[in-house]
C-alpha angles and dihedrals in degrees: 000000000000120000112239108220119214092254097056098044115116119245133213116235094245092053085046088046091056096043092064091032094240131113140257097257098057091051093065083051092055098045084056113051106354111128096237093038091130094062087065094054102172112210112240114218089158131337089268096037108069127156127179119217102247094230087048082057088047099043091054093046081056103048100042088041102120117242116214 
C-alpha cells in the first residue's frame, strides 16, 4: 500500500476555502475566471464530489502572493 504524503493528500473545498481565508463562493469563481485558475486544477469525482490536490493549492497561494 502506498503512503500518501501530506502534499499530495486531497482537500475538500471548504479546507482549501479556509486555508486562503475566502469562501467557498468565491472558490467556484476562481475556479472560473481567475487567471491562474489552472494552477488550482480541482479534481472532479462527480459534479457534487470535488477534492483539490493540497501542492496545487500551494502552488496557486505562491504565484498570486503580492511582492512589494
Amino acid at each position: 500500500m502506498q503512503q500518501t504524503t501530506t502534499e499530495d493528500a486531497l482537500l475538500t473545498p471548504e479546507q482549501v476555502s479556509e486555508m486562503m481565508g475566502i469562501t467557498p463562493k468565491t472558490l467556484r469563481q476562481w475556479n472560473q475566471s481567475h487567471r491562474h485558475r489552472h494552477l488550482l486544477a480541482p479534481i472532479r469525482f462527480t459534479h457534487k464530489l470535488v477534492r483539490y490536490e493540497r501542492r496545487n493549492v500551494l502552488a496557486f497561494i505562491e504565484k498570486c502572493r503580492s511582492t512589494y
